[in-house]
MARVODO-179572 format. One record per residue (C-alpha): x, y, z; residue number from 1. Coordinates in steps of 0.5 Angstrom, whole numbers, padded with zeros to 4 digits. Layout:
<recs>
<rec u="X" v="Y" w="Z" pos="NUM"/>
...
</recs>
This chain:
<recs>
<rec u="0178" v="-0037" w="0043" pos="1"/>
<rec u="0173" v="-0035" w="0048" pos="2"/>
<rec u="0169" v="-0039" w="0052" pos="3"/>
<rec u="0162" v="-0038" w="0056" pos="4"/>
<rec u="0161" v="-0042" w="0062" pos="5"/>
<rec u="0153" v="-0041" w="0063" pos="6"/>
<rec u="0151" v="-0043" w="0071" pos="7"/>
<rec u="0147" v="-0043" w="0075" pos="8"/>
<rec u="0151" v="-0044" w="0080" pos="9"/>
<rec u="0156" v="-0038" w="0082" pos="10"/>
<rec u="0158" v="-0034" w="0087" pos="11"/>
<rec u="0155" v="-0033" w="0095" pos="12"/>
<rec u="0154" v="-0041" w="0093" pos="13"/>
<rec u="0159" v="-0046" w="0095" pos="14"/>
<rec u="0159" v="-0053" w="0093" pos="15"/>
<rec u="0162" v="-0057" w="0088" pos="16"/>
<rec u="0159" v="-0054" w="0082" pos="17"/>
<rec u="0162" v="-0046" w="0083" pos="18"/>
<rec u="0169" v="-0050" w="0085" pos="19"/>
<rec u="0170" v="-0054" w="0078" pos="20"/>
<rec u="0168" v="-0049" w="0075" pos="21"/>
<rec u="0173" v="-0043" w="0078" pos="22"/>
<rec u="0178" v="-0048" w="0077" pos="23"/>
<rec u="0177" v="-0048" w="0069" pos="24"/>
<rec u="0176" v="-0041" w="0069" pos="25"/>
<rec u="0183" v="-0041" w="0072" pos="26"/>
<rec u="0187" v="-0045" w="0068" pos="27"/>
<rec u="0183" v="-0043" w="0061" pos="28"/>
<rec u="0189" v="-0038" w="0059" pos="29"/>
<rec u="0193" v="-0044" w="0059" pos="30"/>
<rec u="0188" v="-0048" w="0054" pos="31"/>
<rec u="0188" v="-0042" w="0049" pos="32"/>
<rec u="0181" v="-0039" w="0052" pos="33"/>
<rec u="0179" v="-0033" w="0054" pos="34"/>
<rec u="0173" v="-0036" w="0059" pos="35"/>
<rec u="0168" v="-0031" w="0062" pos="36"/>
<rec u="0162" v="-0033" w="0066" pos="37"/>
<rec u="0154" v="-0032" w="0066" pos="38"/>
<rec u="0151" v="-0033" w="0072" pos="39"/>
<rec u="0144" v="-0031" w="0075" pos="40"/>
<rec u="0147" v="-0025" w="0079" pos="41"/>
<rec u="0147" v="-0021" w="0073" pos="42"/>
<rec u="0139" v="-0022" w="0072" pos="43"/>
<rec u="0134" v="-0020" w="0076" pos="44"/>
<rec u="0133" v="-0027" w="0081" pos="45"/>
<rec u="0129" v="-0030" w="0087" pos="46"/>
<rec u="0131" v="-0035" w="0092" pos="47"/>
<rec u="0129" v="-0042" w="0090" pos="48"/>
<rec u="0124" v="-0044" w="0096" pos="49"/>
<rec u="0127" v="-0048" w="0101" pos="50"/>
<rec u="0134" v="-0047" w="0099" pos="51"/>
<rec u="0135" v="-0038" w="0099" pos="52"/>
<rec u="0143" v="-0038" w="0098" pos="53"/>
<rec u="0141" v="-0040" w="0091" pos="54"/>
<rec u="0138" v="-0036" w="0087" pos="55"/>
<rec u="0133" v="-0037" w="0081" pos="56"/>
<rec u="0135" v="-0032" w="0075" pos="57"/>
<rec u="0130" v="-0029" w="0071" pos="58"/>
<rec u="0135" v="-0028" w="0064" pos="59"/>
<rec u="0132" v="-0022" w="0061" pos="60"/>
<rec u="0132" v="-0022" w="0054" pos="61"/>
<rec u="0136" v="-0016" w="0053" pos="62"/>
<rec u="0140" v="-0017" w="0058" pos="63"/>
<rec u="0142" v="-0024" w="0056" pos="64"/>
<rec u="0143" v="-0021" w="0050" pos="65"/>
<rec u="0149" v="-0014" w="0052" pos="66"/>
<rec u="0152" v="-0020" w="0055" pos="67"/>
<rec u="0152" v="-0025" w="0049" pos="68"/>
<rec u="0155" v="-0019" w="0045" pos="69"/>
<rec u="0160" v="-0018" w="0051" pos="70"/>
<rec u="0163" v="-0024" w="0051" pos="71"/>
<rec u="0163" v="-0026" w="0043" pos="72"/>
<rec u="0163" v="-0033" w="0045" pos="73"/>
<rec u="0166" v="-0038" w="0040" pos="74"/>
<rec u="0164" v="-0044" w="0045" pos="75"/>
<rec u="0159" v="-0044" w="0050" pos="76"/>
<rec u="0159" v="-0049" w="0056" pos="77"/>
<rec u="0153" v="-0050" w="0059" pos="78"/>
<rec u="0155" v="-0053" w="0066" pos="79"/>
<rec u="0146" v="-0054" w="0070" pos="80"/>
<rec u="0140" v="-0054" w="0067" pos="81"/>
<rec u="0136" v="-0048" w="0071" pos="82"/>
<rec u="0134" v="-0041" w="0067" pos="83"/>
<rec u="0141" v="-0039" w="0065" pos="84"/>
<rec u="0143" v="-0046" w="0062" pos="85"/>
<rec u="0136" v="-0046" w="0059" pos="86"/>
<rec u="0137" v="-0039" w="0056" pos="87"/>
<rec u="0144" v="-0040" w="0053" pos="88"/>
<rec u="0141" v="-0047" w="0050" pos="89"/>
<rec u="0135" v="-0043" w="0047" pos="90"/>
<rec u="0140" v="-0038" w="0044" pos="91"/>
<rec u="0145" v="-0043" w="0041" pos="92"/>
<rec u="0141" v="-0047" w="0038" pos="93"/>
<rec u="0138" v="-0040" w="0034" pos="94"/>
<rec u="0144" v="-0039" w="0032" pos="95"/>
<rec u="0147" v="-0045" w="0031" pos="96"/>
<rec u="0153" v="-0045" w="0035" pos="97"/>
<rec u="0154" v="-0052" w="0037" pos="98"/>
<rec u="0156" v="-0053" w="0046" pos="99"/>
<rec u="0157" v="-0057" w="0051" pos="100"/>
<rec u="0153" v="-0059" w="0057" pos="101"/>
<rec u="0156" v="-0062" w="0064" pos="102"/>
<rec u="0151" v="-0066" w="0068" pos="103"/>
<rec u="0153" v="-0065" w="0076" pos="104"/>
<rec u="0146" v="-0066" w="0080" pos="105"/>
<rec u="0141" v="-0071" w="0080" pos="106"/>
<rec u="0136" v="-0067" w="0080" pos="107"/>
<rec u="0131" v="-0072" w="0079" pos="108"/>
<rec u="0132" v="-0075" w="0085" pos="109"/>
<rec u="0133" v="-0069" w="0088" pos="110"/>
<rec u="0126" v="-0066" w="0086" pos="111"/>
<rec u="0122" v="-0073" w="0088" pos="112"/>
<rec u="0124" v="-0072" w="0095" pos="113"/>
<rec u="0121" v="-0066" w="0096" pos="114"/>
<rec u="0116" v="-0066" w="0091" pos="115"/>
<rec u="0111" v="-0072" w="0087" pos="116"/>
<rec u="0115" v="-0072" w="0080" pos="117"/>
<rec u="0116" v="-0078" w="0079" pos="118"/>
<rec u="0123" v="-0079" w="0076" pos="119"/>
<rec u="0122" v="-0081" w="0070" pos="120"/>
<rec u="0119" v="-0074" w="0068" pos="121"/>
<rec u="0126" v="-0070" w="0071" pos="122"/>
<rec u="0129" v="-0074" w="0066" pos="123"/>
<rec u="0126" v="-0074" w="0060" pos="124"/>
<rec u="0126" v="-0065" w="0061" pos="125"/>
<rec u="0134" v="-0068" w="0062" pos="126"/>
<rec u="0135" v="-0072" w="0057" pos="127"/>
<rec u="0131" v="-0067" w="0052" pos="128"/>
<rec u="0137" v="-0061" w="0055" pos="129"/>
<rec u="0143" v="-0065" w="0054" pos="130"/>
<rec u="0140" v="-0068" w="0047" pos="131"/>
<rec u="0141" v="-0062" w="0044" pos="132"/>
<rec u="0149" v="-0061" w="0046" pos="133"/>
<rec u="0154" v="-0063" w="0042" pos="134"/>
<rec u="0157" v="-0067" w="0048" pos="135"/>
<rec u="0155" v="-0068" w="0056" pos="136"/>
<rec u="0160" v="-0069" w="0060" pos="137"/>
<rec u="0160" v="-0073" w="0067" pos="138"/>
<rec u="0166" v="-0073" w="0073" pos="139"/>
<rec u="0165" v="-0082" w="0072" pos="140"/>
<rec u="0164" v="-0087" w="0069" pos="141"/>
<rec u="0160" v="-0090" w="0073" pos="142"/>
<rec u="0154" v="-0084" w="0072" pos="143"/>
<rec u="0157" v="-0085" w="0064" pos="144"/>
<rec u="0154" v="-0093" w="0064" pos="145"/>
<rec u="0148" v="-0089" w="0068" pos="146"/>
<rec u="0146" v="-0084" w="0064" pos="147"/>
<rec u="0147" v="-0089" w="0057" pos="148"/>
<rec u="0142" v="-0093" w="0060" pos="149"/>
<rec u="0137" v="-0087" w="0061" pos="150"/>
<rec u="0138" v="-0086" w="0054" pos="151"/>
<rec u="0143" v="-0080" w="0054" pos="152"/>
<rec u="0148" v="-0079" w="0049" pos="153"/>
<rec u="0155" v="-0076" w="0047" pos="154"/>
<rec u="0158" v="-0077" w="0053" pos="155"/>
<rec u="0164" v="-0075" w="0056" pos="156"/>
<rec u="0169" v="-0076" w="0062" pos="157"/>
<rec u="0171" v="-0070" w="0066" pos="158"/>
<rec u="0174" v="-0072" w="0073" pos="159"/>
<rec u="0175" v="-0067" w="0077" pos="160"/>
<rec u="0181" v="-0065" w="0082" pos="161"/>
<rec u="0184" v="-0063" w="0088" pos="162"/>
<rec u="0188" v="-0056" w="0090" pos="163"/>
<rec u="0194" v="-0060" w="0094" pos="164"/>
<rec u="0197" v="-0053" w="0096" pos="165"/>
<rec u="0192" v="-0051" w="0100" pos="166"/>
<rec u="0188" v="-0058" w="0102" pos="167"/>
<rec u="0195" v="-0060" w="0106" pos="168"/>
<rec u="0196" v="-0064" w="0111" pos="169"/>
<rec u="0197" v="-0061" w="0118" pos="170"/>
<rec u="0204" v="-0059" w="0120" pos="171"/>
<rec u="0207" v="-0063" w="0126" pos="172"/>
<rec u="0206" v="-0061" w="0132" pos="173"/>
<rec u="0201" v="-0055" w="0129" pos="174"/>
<rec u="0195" v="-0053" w="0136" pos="175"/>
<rec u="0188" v="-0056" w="0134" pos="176"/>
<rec u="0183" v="-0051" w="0131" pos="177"/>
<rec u="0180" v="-0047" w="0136" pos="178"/>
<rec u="0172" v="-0049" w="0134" pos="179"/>
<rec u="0176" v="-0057" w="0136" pos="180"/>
<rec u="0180" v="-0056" w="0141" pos="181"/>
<rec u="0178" v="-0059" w="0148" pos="182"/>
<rec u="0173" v="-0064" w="0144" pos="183"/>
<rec u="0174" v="-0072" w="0145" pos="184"/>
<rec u="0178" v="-0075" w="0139" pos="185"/>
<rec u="0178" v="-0078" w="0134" pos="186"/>
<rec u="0173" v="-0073" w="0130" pos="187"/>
<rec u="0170" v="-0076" w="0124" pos="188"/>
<rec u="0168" v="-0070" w="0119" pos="189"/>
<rec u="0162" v="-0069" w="0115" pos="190"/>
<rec u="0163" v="-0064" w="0110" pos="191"/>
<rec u="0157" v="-0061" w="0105" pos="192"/>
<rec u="0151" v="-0057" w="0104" pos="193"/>
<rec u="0146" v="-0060" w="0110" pos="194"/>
<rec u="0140" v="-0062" w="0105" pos="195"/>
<rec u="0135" v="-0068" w="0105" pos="196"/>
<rec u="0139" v="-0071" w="0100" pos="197"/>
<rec u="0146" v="-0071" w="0102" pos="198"/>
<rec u="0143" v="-0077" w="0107" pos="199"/>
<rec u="0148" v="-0072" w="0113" pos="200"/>
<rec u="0141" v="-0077" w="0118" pos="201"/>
<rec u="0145" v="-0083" w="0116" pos="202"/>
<rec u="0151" v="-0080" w="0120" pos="203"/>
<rec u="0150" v="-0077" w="0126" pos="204"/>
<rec u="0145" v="-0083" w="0127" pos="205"/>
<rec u="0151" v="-0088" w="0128" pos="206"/>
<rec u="0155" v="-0089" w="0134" pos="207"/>
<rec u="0162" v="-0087" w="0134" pos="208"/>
<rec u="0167" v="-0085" w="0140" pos="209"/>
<rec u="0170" v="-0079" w="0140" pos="210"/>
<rec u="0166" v="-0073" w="0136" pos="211"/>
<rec u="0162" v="-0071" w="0130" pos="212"/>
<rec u="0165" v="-0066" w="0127" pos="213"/>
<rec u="0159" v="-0062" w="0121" pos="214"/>
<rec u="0162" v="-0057" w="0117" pos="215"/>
<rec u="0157" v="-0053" w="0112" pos="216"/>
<rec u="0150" v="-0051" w="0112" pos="217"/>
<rec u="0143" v="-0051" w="0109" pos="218"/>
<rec u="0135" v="-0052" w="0110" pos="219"/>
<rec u="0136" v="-0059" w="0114" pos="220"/>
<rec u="0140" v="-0055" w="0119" pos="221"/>
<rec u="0135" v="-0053" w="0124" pos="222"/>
<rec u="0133" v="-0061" w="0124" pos="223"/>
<rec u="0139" v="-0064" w="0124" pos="224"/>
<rec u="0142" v="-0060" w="0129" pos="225"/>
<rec u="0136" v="-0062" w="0134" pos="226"/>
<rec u="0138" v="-0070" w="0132" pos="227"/>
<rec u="0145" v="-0069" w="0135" pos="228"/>
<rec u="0146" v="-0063" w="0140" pos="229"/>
<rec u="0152" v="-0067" w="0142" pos="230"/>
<rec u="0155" v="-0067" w="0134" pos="231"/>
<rec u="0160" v="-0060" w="0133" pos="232"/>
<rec u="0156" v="-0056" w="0128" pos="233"/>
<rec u="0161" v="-0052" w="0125" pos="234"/>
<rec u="0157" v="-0047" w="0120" pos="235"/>
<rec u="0161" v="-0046" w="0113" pos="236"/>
<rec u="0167" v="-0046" w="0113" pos="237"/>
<rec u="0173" v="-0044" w="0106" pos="238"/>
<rec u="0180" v="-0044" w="0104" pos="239"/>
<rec u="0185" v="-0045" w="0110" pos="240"/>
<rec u="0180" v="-0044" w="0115" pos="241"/>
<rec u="0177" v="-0050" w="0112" pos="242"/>
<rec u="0184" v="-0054" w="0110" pos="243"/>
<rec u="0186" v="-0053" w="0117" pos="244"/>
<rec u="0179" v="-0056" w="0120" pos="245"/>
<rec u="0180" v="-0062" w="0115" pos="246"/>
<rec u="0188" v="-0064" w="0117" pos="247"/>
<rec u="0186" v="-0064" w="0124" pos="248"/>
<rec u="0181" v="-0069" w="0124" pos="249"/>
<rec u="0181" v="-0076" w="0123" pos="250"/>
<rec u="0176" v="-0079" w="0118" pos="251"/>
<rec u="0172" v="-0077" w="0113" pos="252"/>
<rec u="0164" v="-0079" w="0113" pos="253"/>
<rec u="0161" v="-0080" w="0107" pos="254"/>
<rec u="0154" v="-0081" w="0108" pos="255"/>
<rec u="0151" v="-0079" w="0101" pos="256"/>
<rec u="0147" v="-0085" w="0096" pos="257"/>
<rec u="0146" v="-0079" w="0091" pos="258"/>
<rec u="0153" v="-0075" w="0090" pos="259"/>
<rec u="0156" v="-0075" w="0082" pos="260"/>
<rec u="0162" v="-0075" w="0085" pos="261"/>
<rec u="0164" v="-0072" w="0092" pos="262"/>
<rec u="0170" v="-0067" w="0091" pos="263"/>
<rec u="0170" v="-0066" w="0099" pos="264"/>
<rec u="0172" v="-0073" w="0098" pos="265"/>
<rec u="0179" v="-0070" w="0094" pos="266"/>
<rec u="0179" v="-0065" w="0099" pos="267"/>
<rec u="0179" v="-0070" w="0104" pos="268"/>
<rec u="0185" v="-0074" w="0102" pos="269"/>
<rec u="0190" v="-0068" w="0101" pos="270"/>
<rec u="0190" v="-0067" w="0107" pos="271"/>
<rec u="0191" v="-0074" w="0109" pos="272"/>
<rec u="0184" v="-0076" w="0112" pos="273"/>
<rec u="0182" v="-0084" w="0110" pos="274"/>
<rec u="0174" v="-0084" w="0107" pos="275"/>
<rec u="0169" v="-0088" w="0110" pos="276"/>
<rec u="0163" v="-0088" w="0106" pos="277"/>
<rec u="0157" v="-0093" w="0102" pos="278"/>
<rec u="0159" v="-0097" w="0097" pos="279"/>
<rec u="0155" v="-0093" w="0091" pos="280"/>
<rec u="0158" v="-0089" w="0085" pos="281"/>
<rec u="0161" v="-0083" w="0087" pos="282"/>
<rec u="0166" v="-0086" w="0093" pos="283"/>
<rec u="0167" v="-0093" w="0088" pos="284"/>
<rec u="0170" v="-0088" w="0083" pos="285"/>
<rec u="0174" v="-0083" w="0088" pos="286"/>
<rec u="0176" v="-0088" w="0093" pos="287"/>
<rec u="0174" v="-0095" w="0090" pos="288"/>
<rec u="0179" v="-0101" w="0092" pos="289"/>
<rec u="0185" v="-0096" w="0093" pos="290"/>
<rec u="0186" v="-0097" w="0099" pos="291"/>
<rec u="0185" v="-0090" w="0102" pos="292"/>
<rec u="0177" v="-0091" w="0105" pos="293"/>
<rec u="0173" v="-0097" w="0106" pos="294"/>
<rec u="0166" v="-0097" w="0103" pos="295"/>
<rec u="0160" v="-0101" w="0107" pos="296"/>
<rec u="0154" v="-0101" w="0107" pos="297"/>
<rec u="0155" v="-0102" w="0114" pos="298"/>
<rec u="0158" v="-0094" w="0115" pos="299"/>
<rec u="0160" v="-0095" w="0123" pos="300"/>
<rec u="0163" v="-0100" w="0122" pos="301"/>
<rec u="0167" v="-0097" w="0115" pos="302"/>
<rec u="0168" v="-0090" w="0120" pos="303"/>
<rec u="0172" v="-0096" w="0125" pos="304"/>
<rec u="0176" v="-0099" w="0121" pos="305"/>
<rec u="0177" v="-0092" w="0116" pos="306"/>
<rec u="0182" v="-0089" w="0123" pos="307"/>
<rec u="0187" v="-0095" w="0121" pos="308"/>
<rec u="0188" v="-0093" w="0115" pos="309"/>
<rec u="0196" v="-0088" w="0114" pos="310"/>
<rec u="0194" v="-0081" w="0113" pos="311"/>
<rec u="0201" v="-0081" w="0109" pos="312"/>
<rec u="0197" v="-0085" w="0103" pos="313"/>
<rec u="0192" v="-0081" w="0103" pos="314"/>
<rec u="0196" v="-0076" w="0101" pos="315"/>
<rec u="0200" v="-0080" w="0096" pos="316"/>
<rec u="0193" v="-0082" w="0093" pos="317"/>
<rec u="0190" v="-0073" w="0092" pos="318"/>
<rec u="0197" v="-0072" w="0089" pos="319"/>
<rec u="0196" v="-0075" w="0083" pos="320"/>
<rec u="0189" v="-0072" w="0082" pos="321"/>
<rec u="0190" v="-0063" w="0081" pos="322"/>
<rec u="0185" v="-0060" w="0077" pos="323"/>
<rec u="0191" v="-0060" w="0071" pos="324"/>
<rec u="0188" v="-0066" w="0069" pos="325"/>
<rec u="0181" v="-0064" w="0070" pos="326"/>
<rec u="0182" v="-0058" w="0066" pos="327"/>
<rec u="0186" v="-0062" w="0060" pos="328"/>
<rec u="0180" v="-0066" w="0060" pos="329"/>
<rec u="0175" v="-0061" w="0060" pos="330"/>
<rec u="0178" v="-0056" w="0055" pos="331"/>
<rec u="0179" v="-0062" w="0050" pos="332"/>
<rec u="0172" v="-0064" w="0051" pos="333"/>
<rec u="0170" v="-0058" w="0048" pos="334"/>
<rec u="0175" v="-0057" w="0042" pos="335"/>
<rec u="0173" v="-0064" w="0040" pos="336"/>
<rec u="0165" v="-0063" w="0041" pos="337"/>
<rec u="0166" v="-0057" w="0036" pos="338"/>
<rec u="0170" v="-0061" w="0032" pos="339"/>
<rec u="0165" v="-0067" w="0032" pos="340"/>
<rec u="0157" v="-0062" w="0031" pos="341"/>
<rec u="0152" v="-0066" w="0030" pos="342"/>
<rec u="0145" v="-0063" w="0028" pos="343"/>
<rec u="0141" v="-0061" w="0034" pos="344"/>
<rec u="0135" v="-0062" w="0036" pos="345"/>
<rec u="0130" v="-0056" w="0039" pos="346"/>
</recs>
């Protein structure tokens, strides 16, 4: 069988798109796929204004189709709803070959926070995308209930994991990372892109002892930068550079209202590290009445109360979430959407 994963979200990004989808590719030999990616560094592209790690491709027509040819593919995942995803979506409904979708951003609420478009129009274009898939697959069932009630359908979970060998917790007796050393404790961390939407504001506003550690970057920098010069702003970080800075912290602070799910969330409690973030989906599905984060819409008083949890139960609670099961989802999801085609709209 062989698989083509259309994104628009691909490498120099880092985000939780680009990490899902490296992690199937990875385990799609073990599923019985041969998985090959279609992403915007193979077309002529531009950088999206306001964000220009992100790049808008223009999929030239036979450029798309030397590829479609290449891969051959028997299953099609369209994973973000930009030009490339568009694009694919055009060509298998002209050839009638049924496809997934997954649906990780809310755009609509992305795009009205920077732009007069109402929602309801985002989701109505959304709603007409993923209409047309054979399944949409979503990381809860909290964004599940939400997008049924919006009128979508064919939905299918599809959790998400967590690398344990690399998100680790710190070995006893280990030096701190230079970037903390001689910093007040405790450190409470933020990880993510720096954007209007992921509420980084919310965070850096609350009075906490210790440090604010931010780790990633993005078109909101310069601004928050100027709201806490006393915050430690990190840039991005990756792999063991990243693992280690997570372990040497002691609670991570989620500040997001919009998030579809938060693997920093995972990343975070594999290396031992207890959550504190509002109580919105996202956080209620990863952390919920676990016991490894306390939720509040009270955030400082959530980031307090979050240095008493044990970082042993943290551990505990990522071991039991690795990308195996994130996988054996995913590749089940497309099997039994091809198995279960229904006719597609336009």
């Amino acid at each position: 069988m062989r698989l083509l994963i259309a994104s628009d979200a691909w490498h120099p990004q880092v985000n939780g798109v680009v990490r899902s989808l490296e992690q199937m590719m990875r385990r799609a030999p073990a599923h019985g796929f041969a998985a090959s990616i279609l992403s915007p560094a193979e077309f002529p592209s531009m950088p999206l204004p306001g964000y220009p790690e992100i790049r808008l491709a223009c999929p030239v027509p036979g450029r798309l189709a030397s590829r479609w040819d290449e891969a051959a593919p028997t299953h099609v995942h369209i994973a973000t709803e930009g030009p490339v995803g568009f694009a694919v979506r055009r060509r298998c409904l002209a050839q009638r070959l049924p496809f997934t979708t997954s649906y990780h951003t809310r755009f609509p609420e992305y795009l009205a926070a920077r732009a007069p478009v109402p929602e309801a129009w985002s989701y109505a274009y959304l709603r007409r995308f993923h209409g047309a898939a054979n399944g949409t697959m979503v990381s809860t069932k909290s964004l599940q209930s939400e997008l049924e009630a919006r009128g979508f359908g064919r939905i299918m979970q599809w959790t998400r994991g967590v690398d344990t060998d690399l998100f680790a917790p710190a070995v006893p007796g280990a030096a701190l990372p230079a970037a903390l050393a001689g910093l007040p404790r405790p450190f409470f961390l933020f990880v993510g892109r720096l954007a209007i939407e992921k509420n980084v504001a919310a965070f850096l506003a609350l009075d906490l002892p210790g440090t604010k550690v931010v780790i990633g970057d993005g078109p909101d920098r310069a601004r928050l930068e100027s709201l806490a010069p006393q915050a430690r702003f990190l840039g991005t970080r990756t792999g063991a550079d990243l693992a280690a800075l997570y372990a040497a912290c002691d609670v991570f602070v989620f500040p997001s209202l919009t998030d579809t799910f938060g693997i920093v969330l995972l990343e975070a409690l594999a290396c031992g590290l207890p959550v504190a973030a509002f109580p919105v989906p996202g956080p209620l599905d990863v952390i919920g009445t676990s016991g490894v984060g306390v939720l509040d819409h009270d955030l400082r008083a959530a980031a307090l109360r979050a240095l008493t949890i044990p970082r042993a139960s943290c551990r505990e609670d990522a071991l039991r979430r690795g990308w195996d099961e994130s996988a054996r989802q995913f590749f089940g999801n497309i099997l039994l959407a091809r198995r279960l085609a229904v006719p597609q709209a336009a």
